[in-house]
Backbone bond lengths (Angstrom), bond angles and torsions (degrees), N, CA, C in turn:
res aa  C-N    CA-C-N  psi(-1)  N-CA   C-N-CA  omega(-1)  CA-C   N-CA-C  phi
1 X - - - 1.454 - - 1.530 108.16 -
2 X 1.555 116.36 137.16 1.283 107.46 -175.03 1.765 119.01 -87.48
3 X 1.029 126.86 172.65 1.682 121.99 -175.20 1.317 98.19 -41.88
4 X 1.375 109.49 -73.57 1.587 116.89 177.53 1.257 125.16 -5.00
5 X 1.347 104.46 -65.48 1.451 132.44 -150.65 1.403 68.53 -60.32
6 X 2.047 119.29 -81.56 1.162 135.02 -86.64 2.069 62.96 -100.75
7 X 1.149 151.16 -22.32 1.407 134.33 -165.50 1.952 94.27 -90.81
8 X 1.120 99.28 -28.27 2.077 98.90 -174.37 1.352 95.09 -70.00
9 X 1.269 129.39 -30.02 1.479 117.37 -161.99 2.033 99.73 -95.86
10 X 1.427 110.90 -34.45 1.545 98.66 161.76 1.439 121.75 -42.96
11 X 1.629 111.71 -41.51 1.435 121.06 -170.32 1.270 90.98 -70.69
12 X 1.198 119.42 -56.66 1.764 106.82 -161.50 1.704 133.54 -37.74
13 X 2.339 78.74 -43.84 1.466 87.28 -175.57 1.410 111.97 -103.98
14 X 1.397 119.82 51.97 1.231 137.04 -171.94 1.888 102.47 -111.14
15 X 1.360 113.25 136.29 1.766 102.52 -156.10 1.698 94.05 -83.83
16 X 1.322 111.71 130.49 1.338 109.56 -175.69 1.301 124.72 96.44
17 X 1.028 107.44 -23.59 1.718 112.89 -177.12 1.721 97.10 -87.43
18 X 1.557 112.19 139.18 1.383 110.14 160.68 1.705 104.30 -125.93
19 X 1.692 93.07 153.44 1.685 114.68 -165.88 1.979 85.00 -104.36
20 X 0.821 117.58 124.23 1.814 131.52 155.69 1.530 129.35 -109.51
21 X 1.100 119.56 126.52 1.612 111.74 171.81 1.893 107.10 -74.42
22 X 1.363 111.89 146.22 1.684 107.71 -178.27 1.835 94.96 -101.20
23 X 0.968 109.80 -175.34 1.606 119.12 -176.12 1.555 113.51 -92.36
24 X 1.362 102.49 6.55 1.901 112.45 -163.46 1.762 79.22 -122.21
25 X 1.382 142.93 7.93 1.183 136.05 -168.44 1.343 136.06 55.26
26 X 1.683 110.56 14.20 1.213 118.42 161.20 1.504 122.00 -96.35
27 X 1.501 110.00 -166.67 1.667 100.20 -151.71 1.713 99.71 -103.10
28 X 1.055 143.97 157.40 1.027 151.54 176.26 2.094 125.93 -107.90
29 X 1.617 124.08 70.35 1.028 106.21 -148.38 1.535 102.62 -96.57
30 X 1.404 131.24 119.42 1.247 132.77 -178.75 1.543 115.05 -108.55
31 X 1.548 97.47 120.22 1.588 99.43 -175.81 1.367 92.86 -102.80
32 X 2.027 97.59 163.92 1.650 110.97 -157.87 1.746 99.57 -93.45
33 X 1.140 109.58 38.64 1.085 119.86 176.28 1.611 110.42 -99.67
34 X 1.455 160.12 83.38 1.123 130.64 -151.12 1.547 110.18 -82.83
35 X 0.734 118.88 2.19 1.805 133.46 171.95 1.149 100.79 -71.94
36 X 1.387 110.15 -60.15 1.672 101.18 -149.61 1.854 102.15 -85.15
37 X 1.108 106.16 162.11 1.372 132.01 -171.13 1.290 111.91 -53.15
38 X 1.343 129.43 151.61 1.410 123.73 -157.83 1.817 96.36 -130.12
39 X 1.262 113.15 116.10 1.437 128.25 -152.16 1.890 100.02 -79.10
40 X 1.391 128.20 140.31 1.686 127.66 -171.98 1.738 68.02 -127.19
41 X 1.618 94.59 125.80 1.614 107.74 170.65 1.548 95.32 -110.10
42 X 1.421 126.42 129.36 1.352 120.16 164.34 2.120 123.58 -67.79
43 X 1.359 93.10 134.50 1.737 79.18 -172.99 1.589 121.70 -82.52
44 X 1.095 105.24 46.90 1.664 125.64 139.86 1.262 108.19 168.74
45 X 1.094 112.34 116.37 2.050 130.81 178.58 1.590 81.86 -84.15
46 X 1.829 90.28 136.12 1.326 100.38 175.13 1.549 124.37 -98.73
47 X 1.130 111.04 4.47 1.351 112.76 -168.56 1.808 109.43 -154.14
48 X 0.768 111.24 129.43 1.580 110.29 170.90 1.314 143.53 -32.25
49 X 1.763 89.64 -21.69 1.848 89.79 161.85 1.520 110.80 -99.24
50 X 1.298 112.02 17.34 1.592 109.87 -175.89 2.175 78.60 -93.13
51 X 1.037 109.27 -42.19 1.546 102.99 -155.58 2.019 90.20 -62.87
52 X 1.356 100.62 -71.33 1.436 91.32 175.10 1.404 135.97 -23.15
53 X 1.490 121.38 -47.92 1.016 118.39 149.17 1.098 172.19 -80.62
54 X 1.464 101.22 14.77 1.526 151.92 175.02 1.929 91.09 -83.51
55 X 1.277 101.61 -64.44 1.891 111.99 178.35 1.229 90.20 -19.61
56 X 1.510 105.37 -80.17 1.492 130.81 -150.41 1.247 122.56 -51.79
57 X 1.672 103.55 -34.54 1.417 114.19 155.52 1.289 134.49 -65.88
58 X 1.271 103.39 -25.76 1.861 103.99 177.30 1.544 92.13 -99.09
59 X 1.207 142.61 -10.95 1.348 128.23 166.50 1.689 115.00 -72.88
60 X 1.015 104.10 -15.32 1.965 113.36 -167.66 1.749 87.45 -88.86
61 X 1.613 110.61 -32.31 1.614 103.13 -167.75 1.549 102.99 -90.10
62 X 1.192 119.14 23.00 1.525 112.09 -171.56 1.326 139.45 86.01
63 X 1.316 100.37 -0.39 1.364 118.10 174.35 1.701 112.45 -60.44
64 X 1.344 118.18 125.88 1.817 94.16 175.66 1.544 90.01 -113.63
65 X 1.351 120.77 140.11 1.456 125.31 -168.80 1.390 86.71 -115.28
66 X 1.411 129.41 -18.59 1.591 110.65 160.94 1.832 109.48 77.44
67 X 1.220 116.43 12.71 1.783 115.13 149.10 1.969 74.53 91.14
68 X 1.412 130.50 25.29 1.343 116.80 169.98 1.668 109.33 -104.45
69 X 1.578 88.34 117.64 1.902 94.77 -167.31 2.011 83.75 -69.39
70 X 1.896 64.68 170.08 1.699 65.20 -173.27 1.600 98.86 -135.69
71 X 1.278 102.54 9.89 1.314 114.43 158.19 1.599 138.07 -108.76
């Protein structure tokens, strides 16, 4: 499973959080927060600081990933 996959599917099964496909084929991550910022995951980061900073983005939206690498 690739990072991607394996960080979209944490979000998924995260309570409250919803995973969406967008119409441009990227990912859509909506936290149940309606304040906080609503995360556009690209459908394949090419490089490792794209994934990191994808983290960082669902960590700023409330996401707690809880020290689980996801690589």
């Amino acid at each position: 499973m690739s990072d991607l996959k394996r960080l979209l599917c944490i979000v998924r099964h995260t309570p409250g959080w919803r995973v969406e496909p967008t119409r441009g084929g990227h990912w859509r991550c909506i936290p149940p927060d309606p304040h906080a910022p609503i995360v556009i995951a690209a459908s394949s980061p090419s490089d490792v600081m794209a994934r990191r900073a994808l983290e960082a983005q669902l960590r700023r939206a409330g996401l707690d990933l809880g020290g689980r690498a996801t690589s």
